[in-house]
C-alpha positions in Angstrom: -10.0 13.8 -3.8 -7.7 11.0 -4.9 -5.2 11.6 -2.9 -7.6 11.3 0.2 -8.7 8.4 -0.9 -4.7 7.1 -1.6 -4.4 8.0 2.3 -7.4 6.6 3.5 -6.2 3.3 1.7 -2.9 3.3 3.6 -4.5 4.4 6.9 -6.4 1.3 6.7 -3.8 -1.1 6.2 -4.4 -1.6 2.0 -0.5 -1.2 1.3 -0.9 0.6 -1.9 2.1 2.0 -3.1 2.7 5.3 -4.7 3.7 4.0 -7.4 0.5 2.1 -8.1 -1.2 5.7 -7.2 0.7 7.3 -10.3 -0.4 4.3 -12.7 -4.1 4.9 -11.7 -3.4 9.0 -12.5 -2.3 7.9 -15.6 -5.1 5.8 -16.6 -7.6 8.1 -15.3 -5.6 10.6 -17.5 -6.0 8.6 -20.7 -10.0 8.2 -20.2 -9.8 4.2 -18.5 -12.8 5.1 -16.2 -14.5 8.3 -18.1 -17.2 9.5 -15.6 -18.5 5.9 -14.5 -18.1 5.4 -10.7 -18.3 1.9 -11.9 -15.8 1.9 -14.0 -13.4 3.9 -11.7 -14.1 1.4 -8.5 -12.8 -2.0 -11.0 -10.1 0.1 -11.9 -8.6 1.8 -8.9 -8.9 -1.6 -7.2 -6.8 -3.4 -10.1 -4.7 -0.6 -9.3 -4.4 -0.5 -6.0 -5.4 -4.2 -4.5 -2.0 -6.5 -4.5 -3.8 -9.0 -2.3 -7.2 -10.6 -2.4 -6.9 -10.4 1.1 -7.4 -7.1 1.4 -10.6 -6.2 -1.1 -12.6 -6.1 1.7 -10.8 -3.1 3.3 -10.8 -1.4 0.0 -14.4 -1.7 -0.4 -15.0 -0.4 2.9 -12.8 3.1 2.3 -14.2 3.2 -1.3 -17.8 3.1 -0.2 -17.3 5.8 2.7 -14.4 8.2 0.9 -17.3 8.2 -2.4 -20.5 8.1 -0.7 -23.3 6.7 -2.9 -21.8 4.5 -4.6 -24.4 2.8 -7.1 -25.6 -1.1 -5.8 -24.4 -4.1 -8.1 -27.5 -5.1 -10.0 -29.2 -8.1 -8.7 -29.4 -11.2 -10.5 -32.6 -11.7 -13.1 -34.6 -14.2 -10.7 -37.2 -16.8 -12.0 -40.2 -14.3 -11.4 -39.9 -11.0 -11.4 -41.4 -9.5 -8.4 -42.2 -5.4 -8.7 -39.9 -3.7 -6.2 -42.6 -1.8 -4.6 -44.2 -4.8 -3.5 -40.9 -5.5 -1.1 -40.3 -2.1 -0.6 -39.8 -1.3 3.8 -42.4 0.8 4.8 -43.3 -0.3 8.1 -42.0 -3.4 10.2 -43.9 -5.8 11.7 -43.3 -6.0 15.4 -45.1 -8.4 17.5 -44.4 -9.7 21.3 -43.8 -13.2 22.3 -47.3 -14.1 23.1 -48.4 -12.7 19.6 -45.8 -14.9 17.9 -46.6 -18.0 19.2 -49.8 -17.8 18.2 -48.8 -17.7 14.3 -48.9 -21.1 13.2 -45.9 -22.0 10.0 -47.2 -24.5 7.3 -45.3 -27.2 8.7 -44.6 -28.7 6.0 -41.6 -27.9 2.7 -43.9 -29.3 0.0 -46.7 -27.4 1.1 -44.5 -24.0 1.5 -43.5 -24.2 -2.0 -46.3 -25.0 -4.0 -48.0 -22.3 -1.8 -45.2 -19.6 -3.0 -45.4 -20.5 -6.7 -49.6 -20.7 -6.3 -48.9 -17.1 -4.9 -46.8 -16.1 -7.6 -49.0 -16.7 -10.5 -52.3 -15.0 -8.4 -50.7 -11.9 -6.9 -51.0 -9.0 -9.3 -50.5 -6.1 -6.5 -48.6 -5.2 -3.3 -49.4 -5.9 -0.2 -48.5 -4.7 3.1 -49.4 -6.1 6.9 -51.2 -9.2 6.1 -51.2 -12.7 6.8 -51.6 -14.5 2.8 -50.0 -12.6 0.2 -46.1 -11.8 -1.0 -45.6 -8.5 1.1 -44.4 -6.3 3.9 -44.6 -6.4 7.6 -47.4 -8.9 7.8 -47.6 -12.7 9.1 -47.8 -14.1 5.7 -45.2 -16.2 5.4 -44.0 -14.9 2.3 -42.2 -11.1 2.0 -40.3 -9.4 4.5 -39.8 -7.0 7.5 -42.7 -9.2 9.0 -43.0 -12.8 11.4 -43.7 -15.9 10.8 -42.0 -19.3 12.1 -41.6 -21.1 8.6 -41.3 -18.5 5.6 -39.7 -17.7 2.8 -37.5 -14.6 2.9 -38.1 -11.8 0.1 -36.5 -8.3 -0.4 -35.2 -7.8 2.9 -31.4 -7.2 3.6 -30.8 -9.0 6.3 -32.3 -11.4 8.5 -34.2 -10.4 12.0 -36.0 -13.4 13.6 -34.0 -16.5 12.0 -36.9 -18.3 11.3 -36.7 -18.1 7.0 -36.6 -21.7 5.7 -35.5 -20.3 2.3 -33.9 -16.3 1.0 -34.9 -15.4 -1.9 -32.0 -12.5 -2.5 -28.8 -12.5 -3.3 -26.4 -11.9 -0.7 -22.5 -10.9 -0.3 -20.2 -12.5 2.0 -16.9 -11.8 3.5 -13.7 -13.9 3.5 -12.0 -14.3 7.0 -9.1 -12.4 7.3 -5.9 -14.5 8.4 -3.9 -11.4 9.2 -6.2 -10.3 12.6 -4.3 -9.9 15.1 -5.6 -12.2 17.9 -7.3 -11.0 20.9 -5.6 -14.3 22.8 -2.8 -16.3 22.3 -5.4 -19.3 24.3 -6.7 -20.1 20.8 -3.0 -21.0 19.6 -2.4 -23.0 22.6 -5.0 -24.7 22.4 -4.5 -25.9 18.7 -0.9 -26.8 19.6 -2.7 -30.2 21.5 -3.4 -31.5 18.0 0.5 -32.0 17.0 2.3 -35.0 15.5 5.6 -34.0 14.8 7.9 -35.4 11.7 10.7 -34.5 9.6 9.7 -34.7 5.7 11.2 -32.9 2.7 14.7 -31.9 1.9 17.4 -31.9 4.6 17.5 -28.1 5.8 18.4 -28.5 9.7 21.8 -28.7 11.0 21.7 -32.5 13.1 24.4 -31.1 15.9 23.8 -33.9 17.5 25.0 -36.7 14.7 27.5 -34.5 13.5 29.7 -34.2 16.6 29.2 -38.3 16.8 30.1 -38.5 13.1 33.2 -36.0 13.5 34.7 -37.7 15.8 34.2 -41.4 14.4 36.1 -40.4 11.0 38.3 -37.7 12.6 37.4 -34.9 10.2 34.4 -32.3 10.0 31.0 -34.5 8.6 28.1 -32.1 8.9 25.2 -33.9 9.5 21.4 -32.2 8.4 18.1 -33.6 8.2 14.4 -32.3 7.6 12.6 -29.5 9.7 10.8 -30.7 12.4 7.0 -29.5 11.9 3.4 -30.4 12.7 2.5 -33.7 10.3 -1.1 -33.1 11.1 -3.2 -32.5 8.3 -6.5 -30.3 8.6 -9.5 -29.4 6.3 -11.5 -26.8 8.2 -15.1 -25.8 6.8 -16.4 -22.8 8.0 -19.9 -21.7 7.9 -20.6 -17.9 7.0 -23.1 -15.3 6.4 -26.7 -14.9 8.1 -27.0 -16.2 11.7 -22.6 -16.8 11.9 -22.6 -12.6 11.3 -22.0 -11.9 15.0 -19.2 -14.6 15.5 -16.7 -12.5 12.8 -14.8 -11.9 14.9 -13.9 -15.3 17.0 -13.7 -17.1 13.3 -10.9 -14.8 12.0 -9.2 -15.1 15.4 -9.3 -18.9 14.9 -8.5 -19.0 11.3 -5.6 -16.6 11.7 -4.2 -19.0 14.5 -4.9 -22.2 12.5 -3.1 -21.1 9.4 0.5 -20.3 11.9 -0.3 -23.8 13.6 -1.0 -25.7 10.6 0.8 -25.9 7.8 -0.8 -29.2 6.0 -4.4 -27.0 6.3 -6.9 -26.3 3.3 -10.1 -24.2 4.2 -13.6 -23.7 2.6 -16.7 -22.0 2.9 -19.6 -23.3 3.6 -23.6 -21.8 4.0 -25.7 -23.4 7.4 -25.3 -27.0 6.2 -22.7 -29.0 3.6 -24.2 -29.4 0.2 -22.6 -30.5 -2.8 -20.3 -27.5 -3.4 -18.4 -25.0 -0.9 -16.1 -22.5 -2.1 -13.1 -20.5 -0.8 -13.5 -16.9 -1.8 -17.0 -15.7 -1.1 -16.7 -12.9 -3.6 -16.8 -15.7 -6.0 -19.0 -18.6 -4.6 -21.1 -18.1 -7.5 -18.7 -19.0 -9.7 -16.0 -21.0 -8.6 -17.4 -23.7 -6.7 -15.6 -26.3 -5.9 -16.7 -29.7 -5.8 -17.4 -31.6 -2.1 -17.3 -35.3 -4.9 -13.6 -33.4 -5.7 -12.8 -32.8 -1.8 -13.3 -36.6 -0.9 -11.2 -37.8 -3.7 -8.5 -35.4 -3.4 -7.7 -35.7 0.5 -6.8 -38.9 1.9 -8.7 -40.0 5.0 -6.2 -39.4 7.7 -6.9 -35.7 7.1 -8.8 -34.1 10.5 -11.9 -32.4 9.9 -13.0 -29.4 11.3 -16.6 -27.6 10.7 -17.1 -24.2 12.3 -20.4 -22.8 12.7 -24.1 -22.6 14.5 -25.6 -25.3 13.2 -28.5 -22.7 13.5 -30.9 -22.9 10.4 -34.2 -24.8 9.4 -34.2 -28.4 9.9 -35.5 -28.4 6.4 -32.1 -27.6 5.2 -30.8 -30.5 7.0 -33.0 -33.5 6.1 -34.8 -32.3 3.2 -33.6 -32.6 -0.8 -34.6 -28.3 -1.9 -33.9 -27.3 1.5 -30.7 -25.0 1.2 -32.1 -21.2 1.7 -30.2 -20.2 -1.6 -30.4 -23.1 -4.1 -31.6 -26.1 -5.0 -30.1 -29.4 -3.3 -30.3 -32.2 -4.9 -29.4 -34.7 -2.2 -29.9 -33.2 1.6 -27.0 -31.7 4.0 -27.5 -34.7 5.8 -26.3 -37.4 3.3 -23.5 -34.6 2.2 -22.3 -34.9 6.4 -22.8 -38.4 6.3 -20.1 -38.7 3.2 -17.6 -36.5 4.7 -18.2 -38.4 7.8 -17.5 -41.5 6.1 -14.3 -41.0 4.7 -12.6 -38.5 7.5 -13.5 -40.7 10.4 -11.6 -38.0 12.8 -13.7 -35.1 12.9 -15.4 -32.5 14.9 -18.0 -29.3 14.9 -16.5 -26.1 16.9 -20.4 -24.1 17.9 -19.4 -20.4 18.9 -22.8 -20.7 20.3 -23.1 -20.7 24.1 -23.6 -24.7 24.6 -26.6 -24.2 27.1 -28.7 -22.8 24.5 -28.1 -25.7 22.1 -31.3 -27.7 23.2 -33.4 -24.8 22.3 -32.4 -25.2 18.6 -33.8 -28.7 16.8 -30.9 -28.4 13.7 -27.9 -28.3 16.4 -29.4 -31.5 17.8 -30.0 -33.0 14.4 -26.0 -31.4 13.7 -25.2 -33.1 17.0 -26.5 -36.2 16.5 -24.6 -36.7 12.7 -21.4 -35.4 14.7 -21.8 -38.8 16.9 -21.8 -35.4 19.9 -18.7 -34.5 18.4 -19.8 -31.1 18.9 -18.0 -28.9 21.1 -18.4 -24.5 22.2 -16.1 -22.6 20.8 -14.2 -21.8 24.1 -10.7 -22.4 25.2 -11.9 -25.6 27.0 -14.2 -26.9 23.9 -11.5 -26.3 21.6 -9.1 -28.3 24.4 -11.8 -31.2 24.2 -11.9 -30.8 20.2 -8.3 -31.2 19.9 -7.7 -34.0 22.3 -11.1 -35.5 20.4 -9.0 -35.1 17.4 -5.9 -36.7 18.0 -6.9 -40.5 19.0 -6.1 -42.8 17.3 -8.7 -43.6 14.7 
């Protein structure tokens, strides 16, 4: 059995080394994991995981070599609500005509008080209705049901994108800079935001100055200087989870090509809209948050700026204090764009959504509109525009 899974590791590109196979033997020989598959999953992975990078592999052979694995418990929440209240026994389906005949609240203040009112009177579950916490209904409270301005309860993932507000907690993936890329367009395209310069210690043989130099003092004078490289310095923000799901694939492809073209680049995570903290491992954006005060006084202002995402979310989550779907914001995503916007005055907002359904979606307009229409697709010739965008003079 362990040896299957040591292959299965290696056939997936986790380089685990035999090595660090016969350390695991011999802690599962002393008793380290006993009969906890727990226990054994945080051990074989200090094990056998080198590279951060490459947990998310791991967790994907773990999970199919020992089928069912136990869930991670979820987080105490405020109010407990009884699991088979949430519990998927039917999904609500309804046509187009049906939908647009269900009215949302219209209003955040009202939605909330409305959930907590609901909270302290529900004392049972409830399925297919249209008021109470429940299942497949049009209430807009519970899950597996429709409405166009709820709160999201119980459900894994999302189906209609209309939740103003999850109440779950949810696990996201890091991009993975290793992908090999489907194009080499992406890296061409970057290469338009260059300005070159030689910093640092000399390292490069000047050929040039040391044939003029060799034959002014009539011996050998070797002549270096710097490495030429690309000056440009980059923060990129990329927005992950939910709605950005199907676009995996074009982000790692563009990450992956912007850490070879870049190599002045820091990267963070981000969740539909820029609060006060983002985060760079997403197994961890619980718990090491880092600052957005800390980004602005840490990176000087001729740093470009690049956002990466949707923009596809709630407008509540944009222009409201509370809005964020998984905590509560202090300040709005729109004064935390405005700041960023402030100090990084060259900046731009790569949407891998096709550009002529933007108009259909109010929060890319309202993202638009803070982006000055900075806004580009994420296509060869958006990232062209992006890049040109990026390098005037500012």
């Amino acid at each position: 059995m362990f040896i299957d899974f040591f292959l299965a590791l290696r056939e997936n590109n986790v380089p685990a080394s035999l090595r660090e196979y016969l350390t695991l033997m011999e802690a599962m020989k002393k008793g380290l994991a006993d009969y906890s598959i727990d226990d054994f999953y945080y051990l074989s992975r200090a094990t056998l995981v080198k590279d951060e990078r490459n947990l998310d592999k791991f967790d994907q052979v773990f999970g199919h070599h020992f089928k069912g694995l136990e869930a991670p418990a979820i987080e105490d929440l405020t109010t407990e609500i009884p699991e088979e209240w949430l519990r998927k026994l039917a999904e609500k389906f309804l046509t187009p005509e049906e939908m647009a005949e269900i009215e949302g609240m219209g209003d955040w203040d009202k939605l909330m008080e409305t959930l907590q009112k609901r909270l302290e009177e529900q004392k049972e579950r409830h399925q297919g209705g249209n008021k109470w916490i429940g299942t497949a209904g049009t209430s807009p409270f519970g899950a597996y049901g429709y409405n166009p301005e709820g709160v999201r309860i119980g459900q894994k993932e999302g189906r209609h994108g209309k939740a103003v507000k999850v109440w779950d907690k949810r696990q996201f993936k890091n991009l993975d800079d290793n992908v090999e890329l489907g194009t080499r367009n992406i890296k061409v395209a970057l290469k338009r935001l260059r300005r070159f310069a030689r910093e640092g210690a000399a390292s490069e043989l000047d050929l040039h100055d040391t044939i003029h130099s060799t034959a002014k003092q009539g011996w050998l004078d070797i002549k270096m200087v710097p490495e030429r490289h690309n000056a440009v310095k980059v923060l990129l923000f990329f927005d992950v989870g939910g709605s950005m799901d199907p676009f995996i694939k074009i982000c790692e492809e563009l990450f992956s090509a912007a850490r070879t073209e870049f190599k002045n680049m820091e990267y963070f995570y981000f969740h539909n809209c820029l609060y006060e903290g983002v985060w760079q491992d997403n197994r961890r954006r619980n718990v090491n948050r880092i600052n957005t005060w800390d980004i602005l006084h840490k990176y000087p202002h001729d740093y470009k700026v690049i956002f990466v995402g949707d923009a596809s979310m709630s407008p509540y989550e944009i222009v409201y204090p509370g809005g964020s779907v998984e905590h509560w914001n202090e300040e709005s995503g729109e004064i935390w764009m405005r700041r960023i916007l402030k100090v990084y005055e060259s900046a731009v907002w790569l949407n891998p959504v096709k550009e002529k359904y933007w108009d259909y979606t109010h929060s890319v307009t309202l993202i638009k509109e803070l982006m000055e229409n900075r806004m580009y697709p994420l296509t060869l010739a958006g990232l062209e525009g992006a890049m040109k965008e990026l390098s005037r003079k500012k």
